[in-house]
N, C-alpha and C positions, 0 to 999 in steps of 0.2 A: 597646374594641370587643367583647371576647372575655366580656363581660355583657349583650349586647342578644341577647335572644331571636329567633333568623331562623327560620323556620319555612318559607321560600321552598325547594320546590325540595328537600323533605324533610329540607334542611337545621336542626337548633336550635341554635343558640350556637355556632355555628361561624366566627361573621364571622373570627377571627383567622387561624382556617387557611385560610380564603376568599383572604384579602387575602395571605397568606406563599405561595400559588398562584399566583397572580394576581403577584406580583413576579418569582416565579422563571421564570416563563414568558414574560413580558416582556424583564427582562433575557435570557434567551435568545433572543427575537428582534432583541433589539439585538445579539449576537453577545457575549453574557460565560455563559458555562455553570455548571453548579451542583448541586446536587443537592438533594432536602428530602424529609426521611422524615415523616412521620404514623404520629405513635404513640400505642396505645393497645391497650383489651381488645376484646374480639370484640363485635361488636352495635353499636358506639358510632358507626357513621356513614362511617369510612376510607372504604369501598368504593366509596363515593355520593361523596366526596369527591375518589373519582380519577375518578370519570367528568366530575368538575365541572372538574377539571385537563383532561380530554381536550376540551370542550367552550373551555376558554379555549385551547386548543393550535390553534385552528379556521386551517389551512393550515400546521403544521407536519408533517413527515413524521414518523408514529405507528408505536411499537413498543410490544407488550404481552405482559406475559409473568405466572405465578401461579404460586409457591410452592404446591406439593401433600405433604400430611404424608407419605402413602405413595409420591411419587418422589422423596424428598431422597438415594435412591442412584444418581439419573441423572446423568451424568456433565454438569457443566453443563447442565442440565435448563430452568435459568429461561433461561439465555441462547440457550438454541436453542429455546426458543415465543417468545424477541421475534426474534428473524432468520426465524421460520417467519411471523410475523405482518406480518413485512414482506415477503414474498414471496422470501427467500433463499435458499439452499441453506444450512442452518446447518452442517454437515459440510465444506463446502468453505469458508467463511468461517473458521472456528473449528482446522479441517485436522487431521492428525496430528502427534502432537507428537514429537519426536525430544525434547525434554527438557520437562521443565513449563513454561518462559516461552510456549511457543510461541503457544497460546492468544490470552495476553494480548498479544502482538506483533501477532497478524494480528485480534483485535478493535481494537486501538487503529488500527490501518490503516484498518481497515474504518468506523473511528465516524471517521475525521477526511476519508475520502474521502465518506461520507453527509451531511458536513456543509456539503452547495453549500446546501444552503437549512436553518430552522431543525428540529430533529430533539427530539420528546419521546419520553420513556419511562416507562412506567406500569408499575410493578411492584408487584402485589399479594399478600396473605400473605408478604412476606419470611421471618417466620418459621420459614417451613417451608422454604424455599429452600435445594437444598444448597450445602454448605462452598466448593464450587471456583467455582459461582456469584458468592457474595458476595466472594469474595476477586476476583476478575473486576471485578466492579462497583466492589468499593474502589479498583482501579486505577486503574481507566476515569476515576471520577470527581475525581481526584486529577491528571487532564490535558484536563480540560473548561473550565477558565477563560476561555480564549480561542478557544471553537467555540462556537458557539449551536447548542445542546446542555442541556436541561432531563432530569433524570429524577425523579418524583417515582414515591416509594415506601410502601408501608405494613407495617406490623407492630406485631405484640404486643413487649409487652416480655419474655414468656418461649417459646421457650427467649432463656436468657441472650446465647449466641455472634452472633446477626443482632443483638440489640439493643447489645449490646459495640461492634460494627463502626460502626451508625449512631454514637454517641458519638462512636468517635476520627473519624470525618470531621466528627461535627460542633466534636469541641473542636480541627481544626486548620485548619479554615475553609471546608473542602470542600462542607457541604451544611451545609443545616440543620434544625432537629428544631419540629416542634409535637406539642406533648402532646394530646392527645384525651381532654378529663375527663369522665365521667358529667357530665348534665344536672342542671343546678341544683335545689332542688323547684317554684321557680315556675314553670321551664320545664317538669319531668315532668308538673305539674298542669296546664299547657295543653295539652300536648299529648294528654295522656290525656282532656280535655275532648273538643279537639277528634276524636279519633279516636274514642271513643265514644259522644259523644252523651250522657253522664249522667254523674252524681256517683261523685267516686271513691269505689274503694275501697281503704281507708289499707290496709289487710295484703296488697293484691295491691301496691298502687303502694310500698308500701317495699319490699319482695322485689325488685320491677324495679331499683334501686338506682339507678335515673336511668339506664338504659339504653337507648335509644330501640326498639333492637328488640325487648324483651324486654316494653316498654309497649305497641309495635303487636301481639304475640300476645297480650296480656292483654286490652288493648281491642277486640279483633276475637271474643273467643268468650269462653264459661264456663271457669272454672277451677276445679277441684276442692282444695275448701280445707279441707276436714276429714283433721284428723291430717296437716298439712301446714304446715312454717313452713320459711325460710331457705334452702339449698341442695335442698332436695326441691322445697319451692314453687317454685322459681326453674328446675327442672328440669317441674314439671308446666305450669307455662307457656309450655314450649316443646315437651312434647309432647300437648298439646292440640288443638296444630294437626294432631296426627294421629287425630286423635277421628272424624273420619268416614272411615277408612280400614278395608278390610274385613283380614282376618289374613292371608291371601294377602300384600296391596299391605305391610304392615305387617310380614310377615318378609321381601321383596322388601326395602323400604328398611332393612330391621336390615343385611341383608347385604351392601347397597351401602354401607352406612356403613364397614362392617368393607373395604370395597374404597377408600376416602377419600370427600375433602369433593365427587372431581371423579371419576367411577370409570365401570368401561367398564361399558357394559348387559349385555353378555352374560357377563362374567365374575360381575356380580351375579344373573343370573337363575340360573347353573350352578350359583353356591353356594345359592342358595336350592330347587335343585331341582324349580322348575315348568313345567309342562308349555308347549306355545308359547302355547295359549289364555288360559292365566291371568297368563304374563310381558304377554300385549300388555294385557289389562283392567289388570292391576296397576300396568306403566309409563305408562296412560291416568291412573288415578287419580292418581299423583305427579305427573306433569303439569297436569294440570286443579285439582286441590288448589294449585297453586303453589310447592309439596315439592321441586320441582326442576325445570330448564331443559334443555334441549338445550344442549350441548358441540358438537356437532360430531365427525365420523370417530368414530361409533361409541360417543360418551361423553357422560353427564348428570351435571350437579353442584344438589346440594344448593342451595337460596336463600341458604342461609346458614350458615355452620362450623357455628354451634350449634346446628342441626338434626342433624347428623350426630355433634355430638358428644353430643347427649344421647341419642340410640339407641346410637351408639355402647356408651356409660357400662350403657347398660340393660341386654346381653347379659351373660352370667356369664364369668369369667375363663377357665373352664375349653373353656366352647363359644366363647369367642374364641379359644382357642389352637387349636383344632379346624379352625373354621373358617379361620383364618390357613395354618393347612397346607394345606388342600384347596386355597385358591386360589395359595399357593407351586407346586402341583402342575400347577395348569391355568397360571399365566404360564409356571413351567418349559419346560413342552409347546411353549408356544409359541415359545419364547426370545426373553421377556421378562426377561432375565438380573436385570438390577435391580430391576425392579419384585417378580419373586419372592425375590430375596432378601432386602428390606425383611420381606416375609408369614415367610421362614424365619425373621427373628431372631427374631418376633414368634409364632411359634409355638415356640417355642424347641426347635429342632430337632436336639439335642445329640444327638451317636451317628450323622446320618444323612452318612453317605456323598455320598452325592449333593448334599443339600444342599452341601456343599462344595465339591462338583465345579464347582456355579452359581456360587456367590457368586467360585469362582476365576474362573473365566469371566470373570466380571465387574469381577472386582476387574484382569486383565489388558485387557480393552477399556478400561476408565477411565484406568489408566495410560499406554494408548497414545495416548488423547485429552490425557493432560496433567492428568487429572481428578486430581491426588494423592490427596487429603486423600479423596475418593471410592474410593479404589482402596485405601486404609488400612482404611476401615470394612469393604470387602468380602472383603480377605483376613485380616481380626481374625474376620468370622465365621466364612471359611471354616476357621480353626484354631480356632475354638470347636467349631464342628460336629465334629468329629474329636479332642476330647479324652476321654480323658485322655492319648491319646497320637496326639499331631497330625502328620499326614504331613509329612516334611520339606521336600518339594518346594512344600508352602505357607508352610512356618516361613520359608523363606529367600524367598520371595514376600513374605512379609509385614515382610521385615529390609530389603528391598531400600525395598519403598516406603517401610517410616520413614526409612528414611537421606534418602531425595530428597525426603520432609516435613520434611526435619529434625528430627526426633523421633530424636536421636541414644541418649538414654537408653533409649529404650522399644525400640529396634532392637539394642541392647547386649544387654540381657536376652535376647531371643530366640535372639539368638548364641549366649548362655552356655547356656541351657536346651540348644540343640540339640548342642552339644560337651561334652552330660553325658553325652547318651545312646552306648550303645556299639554300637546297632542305624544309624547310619549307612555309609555306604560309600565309598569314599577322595574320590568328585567332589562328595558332598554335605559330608563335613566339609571342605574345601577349599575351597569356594564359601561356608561359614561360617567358618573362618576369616578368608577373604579382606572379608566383607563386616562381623565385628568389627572387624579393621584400618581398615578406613575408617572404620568412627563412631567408632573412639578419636582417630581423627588428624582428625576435623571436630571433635571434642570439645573440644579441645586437648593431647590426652595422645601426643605425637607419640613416644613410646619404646615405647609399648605399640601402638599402630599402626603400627609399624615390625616392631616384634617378631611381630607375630599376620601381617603380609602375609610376612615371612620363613617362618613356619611352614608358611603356605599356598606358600608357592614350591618351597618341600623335598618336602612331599607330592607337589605336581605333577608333578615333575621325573620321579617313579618311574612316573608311569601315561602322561603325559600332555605332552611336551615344548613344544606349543605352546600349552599353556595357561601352561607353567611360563612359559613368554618373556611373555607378555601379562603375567602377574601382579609378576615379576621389573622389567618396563616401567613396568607401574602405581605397583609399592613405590617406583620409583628415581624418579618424578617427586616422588612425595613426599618421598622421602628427599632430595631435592634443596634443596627449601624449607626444608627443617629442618637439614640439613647440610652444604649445600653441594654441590662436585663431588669433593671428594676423599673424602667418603663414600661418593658414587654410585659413581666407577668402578668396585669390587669388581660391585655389581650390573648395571651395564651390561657389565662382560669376561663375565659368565657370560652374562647374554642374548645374547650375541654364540657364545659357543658352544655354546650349545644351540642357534641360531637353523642350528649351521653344518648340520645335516640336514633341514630343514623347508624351505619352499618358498623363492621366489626372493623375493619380495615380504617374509617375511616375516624372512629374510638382511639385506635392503635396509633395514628400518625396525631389526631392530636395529643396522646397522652407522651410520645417521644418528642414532642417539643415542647411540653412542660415539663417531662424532666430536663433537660439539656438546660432549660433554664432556671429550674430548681434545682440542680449543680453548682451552677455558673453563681447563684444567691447563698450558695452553703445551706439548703434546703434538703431534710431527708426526704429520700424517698425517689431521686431521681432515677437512677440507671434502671429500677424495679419499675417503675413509667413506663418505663423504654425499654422494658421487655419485649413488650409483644412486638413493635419491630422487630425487633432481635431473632425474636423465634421465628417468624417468619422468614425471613434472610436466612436463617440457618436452616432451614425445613426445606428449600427449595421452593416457598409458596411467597415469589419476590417478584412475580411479574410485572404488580399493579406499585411496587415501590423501586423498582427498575427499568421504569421507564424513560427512554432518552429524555420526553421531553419535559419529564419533571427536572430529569439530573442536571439539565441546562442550567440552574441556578443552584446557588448557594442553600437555597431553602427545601430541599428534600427529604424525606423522613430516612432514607437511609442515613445520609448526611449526619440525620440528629443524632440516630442512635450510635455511630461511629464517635461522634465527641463521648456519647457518654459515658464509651467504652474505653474513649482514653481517658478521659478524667477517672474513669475508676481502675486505670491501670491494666483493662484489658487488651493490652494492645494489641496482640496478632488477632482477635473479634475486630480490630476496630481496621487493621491494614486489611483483613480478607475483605469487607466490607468495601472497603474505598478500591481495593483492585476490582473489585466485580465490577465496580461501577467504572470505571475506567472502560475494563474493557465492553463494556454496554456501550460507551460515548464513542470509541475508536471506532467500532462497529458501525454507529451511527454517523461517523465524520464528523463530529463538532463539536468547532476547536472550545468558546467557548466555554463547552462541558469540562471536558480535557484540562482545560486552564482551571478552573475550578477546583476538579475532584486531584489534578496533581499537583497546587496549590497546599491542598490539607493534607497528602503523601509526602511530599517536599518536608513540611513542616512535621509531620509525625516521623517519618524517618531520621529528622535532622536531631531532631529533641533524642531519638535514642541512639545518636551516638553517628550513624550512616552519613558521613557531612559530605564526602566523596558523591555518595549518591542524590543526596538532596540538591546537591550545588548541577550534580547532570538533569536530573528531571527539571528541575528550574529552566535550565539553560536548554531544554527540548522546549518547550512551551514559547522562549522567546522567536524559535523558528517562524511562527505564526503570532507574534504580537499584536500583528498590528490589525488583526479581527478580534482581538479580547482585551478591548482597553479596562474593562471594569474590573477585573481583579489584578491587573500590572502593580497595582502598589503592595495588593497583600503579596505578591511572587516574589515581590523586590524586598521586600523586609524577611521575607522567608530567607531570602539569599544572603541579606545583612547580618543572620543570626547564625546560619552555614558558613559566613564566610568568617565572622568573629571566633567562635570556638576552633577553626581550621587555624589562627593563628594571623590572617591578614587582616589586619587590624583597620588598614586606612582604606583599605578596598570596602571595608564594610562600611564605615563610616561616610564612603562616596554612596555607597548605596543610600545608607540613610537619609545624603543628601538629595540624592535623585526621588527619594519618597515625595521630599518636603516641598519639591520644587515643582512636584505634580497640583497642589493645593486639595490634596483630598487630607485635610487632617481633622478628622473626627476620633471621637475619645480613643476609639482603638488605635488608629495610629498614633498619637500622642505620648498613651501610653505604653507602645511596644516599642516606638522610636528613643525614650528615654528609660526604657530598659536595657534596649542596646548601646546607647552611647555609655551610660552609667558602669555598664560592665567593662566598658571599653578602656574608661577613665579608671576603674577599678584596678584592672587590669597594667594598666599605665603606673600604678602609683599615685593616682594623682586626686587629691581629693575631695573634689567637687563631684566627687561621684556619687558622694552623699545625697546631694540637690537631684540630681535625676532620678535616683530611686523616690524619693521624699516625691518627685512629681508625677512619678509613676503611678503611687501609692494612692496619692490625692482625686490623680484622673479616674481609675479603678473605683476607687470609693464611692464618688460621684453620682455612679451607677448603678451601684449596687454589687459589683461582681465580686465576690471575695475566693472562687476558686482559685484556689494555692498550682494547680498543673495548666490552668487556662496559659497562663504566662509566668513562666516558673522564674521570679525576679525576689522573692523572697529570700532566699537562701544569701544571693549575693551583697542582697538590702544591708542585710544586718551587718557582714564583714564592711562593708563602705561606713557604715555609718559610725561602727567604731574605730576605724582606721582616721576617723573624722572628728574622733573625740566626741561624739553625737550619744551616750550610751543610754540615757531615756528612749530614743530612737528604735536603738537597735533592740529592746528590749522591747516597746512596743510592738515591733512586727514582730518577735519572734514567739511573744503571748497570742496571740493574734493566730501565726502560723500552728503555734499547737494545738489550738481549740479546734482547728480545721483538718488535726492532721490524719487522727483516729480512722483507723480502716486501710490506710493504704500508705507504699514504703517510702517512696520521696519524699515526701510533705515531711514523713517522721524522721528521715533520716536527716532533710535539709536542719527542722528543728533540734535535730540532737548537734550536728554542727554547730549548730548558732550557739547553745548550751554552750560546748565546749569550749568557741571564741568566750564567752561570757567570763566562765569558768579560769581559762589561763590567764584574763584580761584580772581578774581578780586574786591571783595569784595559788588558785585552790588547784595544785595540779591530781591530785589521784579524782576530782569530778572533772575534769579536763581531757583526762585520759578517758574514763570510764565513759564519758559523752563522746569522744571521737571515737571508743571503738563499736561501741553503739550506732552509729552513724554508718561506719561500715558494714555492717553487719546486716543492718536494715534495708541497705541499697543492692545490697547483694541477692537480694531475693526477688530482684528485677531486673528486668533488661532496659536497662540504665548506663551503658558503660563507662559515659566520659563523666555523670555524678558520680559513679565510684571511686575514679579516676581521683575525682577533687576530694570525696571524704579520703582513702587513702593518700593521698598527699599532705591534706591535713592532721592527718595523725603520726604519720611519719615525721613530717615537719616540727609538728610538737614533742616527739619524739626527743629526735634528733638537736631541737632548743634544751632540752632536759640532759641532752650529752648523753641518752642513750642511744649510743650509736649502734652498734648494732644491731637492736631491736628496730632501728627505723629502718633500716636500711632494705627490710622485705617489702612492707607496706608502701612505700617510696620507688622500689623496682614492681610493684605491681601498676604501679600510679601512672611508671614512666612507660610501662610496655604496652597499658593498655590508651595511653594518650598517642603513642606513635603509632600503636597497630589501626585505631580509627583516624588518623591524621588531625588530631587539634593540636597542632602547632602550639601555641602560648602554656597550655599548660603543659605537654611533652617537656618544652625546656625549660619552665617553673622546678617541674616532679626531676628532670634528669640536675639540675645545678642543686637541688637539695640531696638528692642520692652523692653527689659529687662530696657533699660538704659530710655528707655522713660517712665516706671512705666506701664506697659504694660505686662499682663497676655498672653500665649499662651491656646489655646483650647485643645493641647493634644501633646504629646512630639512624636518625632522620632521613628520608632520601631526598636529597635535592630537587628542587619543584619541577626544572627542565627535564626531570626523566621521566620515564613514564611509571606513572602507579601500577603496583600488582593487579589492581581491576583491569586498566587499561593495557595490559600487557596481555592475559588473558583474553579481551576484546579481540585483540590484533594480531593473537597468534591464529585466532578461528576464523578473522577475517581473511588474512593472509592464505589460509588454507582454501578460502574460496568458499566458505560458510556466510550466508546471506543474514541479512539483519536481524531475520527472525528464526532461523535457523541460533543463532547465538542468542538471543534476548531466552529461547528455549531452553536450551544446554544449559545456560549461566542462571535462570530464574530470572531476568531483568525485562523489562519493557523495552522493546523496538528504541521508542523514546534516548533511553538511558544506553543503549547500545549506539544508537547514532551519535550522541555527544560526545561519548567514550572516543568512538573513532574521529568524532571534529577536533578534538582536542591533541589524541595522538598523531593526527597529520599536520597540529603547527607545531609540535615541540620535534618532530621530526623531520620537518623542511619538506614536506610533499605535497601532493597535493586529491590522489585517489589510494582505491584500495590496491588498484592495480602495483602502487610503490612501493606494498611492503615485500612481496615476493623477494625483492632483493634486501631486504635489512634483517641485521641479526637480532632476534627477540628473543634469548634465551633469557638475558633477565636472572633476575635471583628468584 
């Protein structure tokens, strides 16, 4: 196709990206989404090619947006002209960002609540399109498969970074690419027939180089051909079409060019300096000439790039940089922050003060939008502007935003520069400090970000106590990662006493993370620590500890007092807690947060039994992975441990492997990863499961951590270890686990387990009994399910080895109804083959995994009814979140593909 000359519709040889339109738009109105870039040089057709896309789009809802060379420092610039062009408020869609996901959270909202009917988007010049932009788009499009949802795009292939982007979406199936080649010569020679009117001419028509726009300015007027060959020619052919302009119109349009390809009228008449009489004849002539269109709200663009870029090109370097200032100076005025600080790089306005003061400006509005990679460029000028010796109050501006770009190296440096200088003062070298520690410790150099937030803690300390406590807070979450709790305490006892003369609040969050880690050491006195968090949270007076842009990390004082409340068994304190904060982060759009605080949900629901639900919240979060690389490993081990008790044994174990392969193995994951396999092998029969608890144990140790609920591996420690012949072993942990267990029912009921392994393993059955039904008894008095689950099966089982059958046969039906009513798979049919062996009926068998679960049945009967996501997340008690997985999962074990397919399927279900 992509060799028939079409000439329809000013289209030549275009059939192929005709037809790669023309599919992508279709399947978008079938409901499969997509994305297709159009690439190529300037002149060659794109442009005509999106409006042919907009033309086949005819009843889908249109959004358009245009990459501008001089706004690529707007802070998502493309993506607020397509929500402006759809009539939205693009500032409340797009919102402020408490961290960089936000953005990207409440567009994907906002693209999948627009998509009740089919939705295009035409974005032109990508090239020019800033960084936060394309990163935007790359998302968006990487969750359009199943929205009808088309975007088609266009771009040069230079600069490099926009065409890099189209690639990896198209090498990972996301969108796809049509090359846009110069016209063949049999096509250039027809169309220059046709556009002329007469025989060519071979030295203009080669110069066109099979360009179509560059043949319609050649074949519409004369061109001056003497002393003129190859890029000159090719340059007079496109200002020829300025040949009847008088000098007026003609430095009018030099100096809108220098304004870009799309530029405001009056900031071009200012620079060109004419009077109102000659702007209005002048901007007549560009008009009427065809030189340029109406924009709209005060702006004209060029017909075509390369119009403005070969005036561009025509002005000397020296009265571009001139001119560049003057109009730095009039968008200044205006506080047009980005827009003038694009004209300051470009006049390069090294030494000017001001200039910096802007581009700071600006480089802090971007950041606040979420705009990163936009807020990098603007605070890189504004410490150029100011060198050779750059204010610090930008240096550490511009350290901050590489850290949250991830540009950990290039954030390093800045560091180091500014702790050379001896012209700092104790809160700026502090604040550089504090902010080298962090890129060493995202780097992975966790002794040297240890050491540099120490440094900064010591300074504080002398000016500044309640900075000291924040930073001392900060170092100790990390130092927690890396070394456990018996590193941190030193740093938690001191935030605790410097905290003791500072406010009440700020008393209270140090004392909730010294308890959390006098828990975590078998220290009394924790959870009562972490009271007054507590009371707080629960009084309503949680403003200052629910705050989004605390909850962004891991280190929050709600956070703390939520473990302490599970470690002490409180757990509907410890989920109300983590759902508030949830819904504080949703609120806030950031994912981040989200990933975090449903990380510890994931994992506290999964532990009491809810593996259904932990495996869906998990599996919401990976919707947006690919903005919250930092906790992916604790989510994935979360899911390793949801998916082990559910019964699939090797799916967990790939999990585990996908931990490993991430290279984050620090003592926590070491020891959580060989509490999983251990159980796994335990579980198997197999008994080298012994070895992994035994490394579990050792890594845990290491640390300090002896909380028995932190990582509940005790219990199964000691069944491995005498399955193992190991009984010194198992007797070790389970002295160990009693000393710890006092006060709360797991810890004592695992220990009465252990007891009674000990017990039958010694042949003393009435202490064998009497410790298994103790064990029962004690788990019963929490919401524990699938640990009751195991004490009664372990007592029926010993039971039942005793040949009372009978008597096993209840505790064995309780073991098997409540392992199948929460779905753990392995022990369901552990508990049901021993009910089998005691002559013992089950009430109702396992359901097959391809059908749909009672949760998700429910899900899909409300969906089906035409009940929206949150409408049901209501009804059912669950999270949007857990509601959308529900229905992902029911539409592949179903064969469909929307909600609109369940109207027709039977969901009565049991």
């Amino acid at each position: 196709m992509g060799s028939r000359i079409e000439a329809q519709r000013g289209l030549w040889e275009r059939a192929d990206a005709v037809d790669a339109i023309e599919r992508r738009v279709d399947a978008a109105r079938g409901g499969g989404g997509g994305g297709l870039f159009l690439i190529g040089e300037a002149g060659l057709g794109k442009t005509v090619l999106l409006e042919r896309a907009r033309a086949d789009g005819d009843g889908f809802i249109t959004g358009f947006g245009r990459g501008e060379e001089m706004e690529r420092t707007v802070p998502f610039g493309l993506f607020f002209q397509v929500l402006d062009s759809l009539g939205l408020d693009a500032a409340d869609v797009l919102g402020g960002a408490v961290e960089p996901s936000v953005p990207y959270l409440r567009a994907l909202k906002w693209m999948r609540n627009a998509a009740t009917r089919p939705v295009l988007i035409l974005l032109d010049d990508l090239h020019w399109a800033d960084s936060d932009s394309l990163g935007l788009l790359a998302f968006l499009l990487r969750r359009l498969r199943d929205l009808p949802v088309a975007v088609v795009g266009t771009l040069r292939p230079w600069p490099p970074g926009p065409f890099e982007v189209a690639r990896a979406l198209a090498a990972d199936g996301t969108a796809g690419i049509e090359t846009i080649e110069p016209l063949s010569p049999d096509a250039a020679r027809a169309m220059w027939a046709e556009r002329s009117g007469r025989d060519r001419d071979g030295a203009v028509l080669e110069a066109c180089g099979g360009n179509p726009l560059l043949i319609e300015q050649a074949a519409g007027g004369a061109v001056e051909m003497e002393g003129t060959a190859g890029g000159a020619l090719r340059e007079s052919i496109l200002l020829s079409r300025f040949a009847g302009l008088d000098e007026a119109s003609m430095h009018l349009a030099r100096c809108a060019a220098l304004a870009g390809i799309g530029f405001r009228v009056d900031l071009a008449i200012e620079l060109a300096e004419l009077d109102p009489g000659e702007a209005d004849l002048s901007l007549d002539a560009l008009t009427l000439s065809g030189l340029a269109v109406a924009a709209g709200e005060g702006r004209m663009r060029f017909s075509h790039p390369l119009f403005a870029q070969a005036l561009y090109e025509e002005v000397t370097p020296a009265r571009r940089r001139r001119l560049h200032g003057r109009a730095f100076r009039i968008l200044a005025e205006r506080g047009l922050d980005d827009e003038a600080t694009e004209h300051a790089i470009r006049a390069e306005r090294v030494g000017d003060r001001y200039a910096a003061s802007v581009a700071a400006r600006a480089g802090d509005a971007a950041l606040a939008r979420g705009a990163v990679e936009t807020s990098v460029r603007h605070f890189q000028a504004a410490v150029g502007f100011t060198e050779p010796n750059p204010e610090p109050e930008l240096c550490l501006k511009l350290a901050t935003a590489l850290i949250t770009a991830a540009q950990l190296a290039a954030a390093d440096a800045v560091c180091e520069r500014m702790l050379a200088r001896e012209d700092l003062n104790c809160s700026e070298r502090t604040e550089a400090l504090a902010l080298l520690g962090q890129a060493r410790y995202l780097s992975g150099n966790a002794g040297q970000g240890e050491a540099k937030a120490a440094a900064a803690v010591e300074l504080a300390a002398g000016y500044s106590p309640g900075r000291a406590v924040k930073a001392l807070l900060d170092q100790a979450v990390s130092t927690w990662f890396h070394g456990g709790p018996a590193a941190t305490m030193p740093l938690a006892e001191r935030a605790l006493e410097l905290a003791s003369g500072l406010s009440a609040l700020q008393r209270d969050q140090a004392a909730a993370y010294w308890g959390e880690i006098a828990l975590e050491l078998g220290l009394d006195g924790g959870y009562e620590a972490a009271l007054g968090v507590g009371e707080r949270l629960a009084s309503g007076d949680d403003e200052e500890l629910l705050r989004p842009i605390d909850l962004i990390w891991s280190g929050a004082p709600a956070y703390w007092y939520a473990h302490c409340a599970h470690y002490t068994e409180r757990f509907d304190q410890a989920l109300s807690v983590l759902e508030h904060a949830r819904e504080v982060l949703e609120a806030a759009g950031s994912a981040n947060g989200i990933a975090i605080v449903t990380g510890f949900i994931a994992n506290h629901i999964g532990r009491r039994g809810r593996l259904e639900q932990a495996l869906a919240e998990v599996e919401a979060v990976e919707d947006f992975a690919d903005l919250t690389p930092l906790p992916l490993p604790f989510l994935r081990m979360v899911r390793a441990e949801a998916l082990l008790w559910s019964g699939r044994i090797s799916e967990s174990e790939a999990e585990c492997d996908a931990v490993e392969s991430m290279g984050v193995m620090n003592w926590f994951a070491v020891a959580w990863l060989n509490y999983l396999r251990g159980t796994a092998l335990l579980w198997r029969g197999d008994a080298a499961a012994s070895d992994h608890f035994l490394q579990t144990e050792r890594t845990l140790a290491s640390v300090g951590l002896v909380e028995p609920r932190f990582m509940p591996w005790a219990g199964h420690a000691i069944e491995a270890h005498l399955a193992a012949g190991r009984r010194q072993e198992a007797e070790r942990v389970l002295l160990a686990l009693e000393a710890l267990a006092p006060g709360t029912h797991w810890p004592r009921s695992a220990a009465a387990l252990g007891r009674g392994r000990l017990a039958e393993a010694d042949g003393d059955g009435p202490r064998a009994e009497e410790a298994f039904t103790r064990s029962v008894e004690l788990i019963s008095a929490v919401d524990l399910p699938l640990r009751r689950a195991e004490s009664c099966l372990a007592l029926g089982a010993f039971l039942r080895r005793q040949r009372r059958l009978v008597e096993a046969r209840a505790p064995l039906a309780e073991a098997t109804h409540l392992a199948e009513q929460f779905g753990a798979g392995h022990l369901a049919a552990a508990a049901a083959s021993e009910l089998r062996l005691a002559g013992g009926r089950r009430h109702r068998s396992p359901e097959d995994r391809d059908r749909l679960t009672p949760a998700e049945l429910r899900v899909a009967r409300l969906a089906a009814s035409g009940d929206t996501n949150v409408e049901i997340a209501r009804q059912l008690h669950l999270s949007p979140n857990t509601v959308r997985s529900h229905l992902k999962r029911t539409y592949a074990k179903l064969g469909i593909r929307s909600r609109r397919s369940l109207a027709g399927i039977d969901l009565s279900g049991p």
